[in-house]
C-alpha positions in Angstrom: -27.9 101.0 -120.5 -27.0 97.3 -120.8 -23.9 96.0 -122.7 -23.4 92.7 -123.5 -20.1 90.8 -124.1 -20.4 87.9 -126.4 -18.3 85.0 -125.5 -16.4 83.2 -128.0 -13.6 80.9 -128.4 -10.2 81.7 -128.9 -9.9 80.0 -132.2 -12.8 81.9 -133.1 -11.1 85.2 -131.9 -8.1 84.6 -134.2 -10.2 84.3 -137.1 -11.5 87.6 -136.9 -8.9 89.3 -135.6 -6.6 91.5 -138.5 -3.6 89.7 -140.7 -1.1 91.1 -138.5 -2.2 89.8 -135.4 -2.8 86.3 -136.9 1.0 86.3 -138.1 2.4 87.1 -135.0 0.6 84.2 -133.2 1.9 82.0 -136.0 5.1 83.5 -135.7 5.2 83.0 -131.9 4.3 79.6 -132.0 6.3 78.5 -134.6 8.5 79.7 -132.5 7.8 77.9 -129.2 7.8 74.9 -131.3 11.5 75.7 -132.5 13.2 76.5 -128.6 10.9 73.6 -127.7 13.0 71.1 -130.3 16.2 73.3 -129.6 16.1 72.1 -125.5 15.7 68.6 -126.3 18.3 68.8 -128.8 20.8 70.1 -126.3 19.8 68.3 -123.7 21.0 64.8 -125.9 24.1 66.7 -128.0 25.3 66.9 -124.0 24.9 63.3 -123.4 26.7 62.7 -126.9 29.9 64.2 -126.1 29.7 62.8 -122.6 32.1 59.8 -123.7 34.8 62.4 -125.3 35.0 64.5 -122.5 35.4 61.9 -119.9 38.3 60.8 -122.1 39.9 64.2 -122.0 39.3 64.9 -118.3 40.7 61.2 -117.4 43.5 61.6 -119.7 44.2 65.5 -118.5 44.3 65.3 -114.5 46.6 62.8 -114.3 49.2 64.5 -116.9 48.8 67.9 -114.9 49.7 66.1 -111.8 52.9 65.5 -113.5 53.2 68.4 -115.1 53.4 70.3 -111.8 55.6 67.5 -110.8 57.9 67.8 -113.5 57.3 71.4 -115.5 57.1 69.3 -118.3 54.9 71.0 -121.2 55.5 67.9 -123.4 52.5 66.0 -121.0 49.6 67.9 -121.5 50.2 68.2 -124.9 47.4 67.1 -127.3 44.8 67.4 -124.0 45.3 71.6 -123.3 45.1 74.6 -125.2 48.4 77.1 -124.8 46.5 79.3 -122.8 45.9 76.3 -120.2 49.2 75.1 -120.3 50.7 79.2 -120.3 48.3 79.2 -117.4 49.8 76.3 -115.1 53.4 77.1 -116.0 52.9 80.5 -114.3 51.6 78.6 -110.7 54.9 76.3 -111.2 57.0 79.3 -111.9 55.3 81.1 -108.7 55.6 77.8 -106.4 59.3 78.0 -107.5 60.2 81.2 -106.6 58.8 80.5 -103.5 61.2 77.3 -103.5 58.2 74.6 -103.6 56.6 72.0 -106.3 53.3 70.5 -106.0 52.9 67.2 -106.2 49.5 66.4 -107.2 47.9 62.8 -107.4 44.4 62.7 -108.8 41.9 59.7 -107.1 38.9 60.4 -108.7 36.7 62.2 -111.0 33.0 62.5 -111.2 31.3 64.5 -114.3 28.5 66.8 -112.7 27.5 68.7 -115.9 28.2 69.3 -119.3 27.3 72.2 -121.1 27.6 71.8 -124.9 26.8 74.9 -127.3 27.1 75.3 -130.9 28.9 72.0 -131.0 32.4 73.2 -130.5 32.1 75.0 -126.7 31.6 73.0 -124.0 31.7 73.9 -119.7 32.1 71.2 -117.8 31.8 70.5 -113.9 33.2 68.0 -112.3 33.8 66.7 -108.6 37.0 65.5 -108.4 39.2 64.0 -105.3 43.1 64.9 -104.8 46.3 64.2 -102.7 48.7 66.9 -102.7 51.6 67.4 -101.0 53.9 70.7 -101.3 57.8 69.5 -101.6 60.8 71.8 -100.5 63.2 72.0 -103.5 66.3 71.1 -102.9 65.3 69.6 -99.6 63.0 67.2 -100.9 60.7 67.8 -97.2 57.7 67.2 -97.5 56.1 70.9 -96.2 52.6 69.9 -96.5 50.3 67.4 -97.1 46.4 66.8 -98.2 44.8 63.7 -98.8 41.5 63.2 -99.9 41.4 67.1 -101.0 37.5 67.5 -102.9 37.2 70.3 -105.2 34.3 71.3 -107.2 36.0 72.2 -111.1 35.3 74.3 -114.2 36.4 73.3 -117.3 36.2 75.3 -120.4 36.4 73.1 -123.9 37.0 73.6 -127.4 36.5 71.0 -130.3 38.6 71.6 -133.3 39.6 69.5 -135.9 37.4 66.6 -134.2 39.1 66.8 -131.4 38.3 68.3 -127.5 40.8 70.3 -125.7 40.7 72.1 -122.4 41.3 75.8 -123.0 40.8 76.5 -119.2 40.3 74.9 -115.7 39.3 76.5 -112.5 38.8 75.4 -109.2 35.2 77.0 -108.0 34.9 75.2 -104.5 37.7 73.6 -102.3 37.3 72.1 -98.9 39.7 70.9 -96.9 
């Protein structure tokens, strides 16, 4: 007993398979097509805000350097959410209890990545190059000092009302 497999093309397949079949394979591609779009999309929304966020982050680092200069709130307003700035004013609070402020000096700032998504969320990576030096209150002795200090960041943003803010900033890599 012989049996015999015809060969035929896929196009051909599809046409004889059932409805359902067929509508799923529609479906599917339709569907490629769509995420397809969607990457390409993304990938050029990111490059769009680019200009925004550079603003913010060249605007923000040098205002936090002051703010953990000064405790002054009034500086980062406009550039940080509350829970950013709520966030920072604890570390000041802490360095204070343990009788020390920070003073921070940003030198410079590279953008690594931006991640944009649904227009309004953005993570944000950036390389960015410090001198900090940790100041005695009262004393005004200098207790430490870094200069040159890389760290690899994470930013968290927010648009709303036109606007980017930074809702949270963390410090993912630090070499010394």
């Amino acid at each position: 007993m012989s049996f015999s497999i015809p060969l035929t093309s896929g196009a051909a397949m599809l046409r004889s398979a059932p409805m359902s079949i067929r509508c799923l394979t529609a479906m599917a591609m339709t569907l490629l097509v769509i995420l397809l779009a969607g990457c390409a999309d993304e990938a050029q929304r990111n490059e769009d805000v680019r200009p925004e966020v550079e603003t913010l982050i060249n605007a923000y680092l040098p205002a936090l350097g002051q703010f953990y200069e000064t405790g002054d709130t009034s500086l980062v307003e406009g550039l940080a959410a509350e829970k950013e700035v709520f966030t920072v004013e604890q570390r000041i609070r802490k360095l204070a209890e343990a009788g020390r402020r920070v003073r921070a000096t940003p030198k410079q700032v590279s953008i690594e990545r931006i991640d944009v998504y649904q227009y309004s969320n953005a993570y944000v990576t950036t390389f960015e190059l410090w001198d900090l030096e940790v100041i005695a209150i009262g004393s005004e002795r200098q207790i430490s000092q870094v200069i040159d200090q890389p760290n690899q960041v994470r930013y968290q943003l927010k648009r709303s009302d036109g606007r980017w803010k930074i809702l949270f900033r963390e410090l993912v890599k630090t070499e010394e």
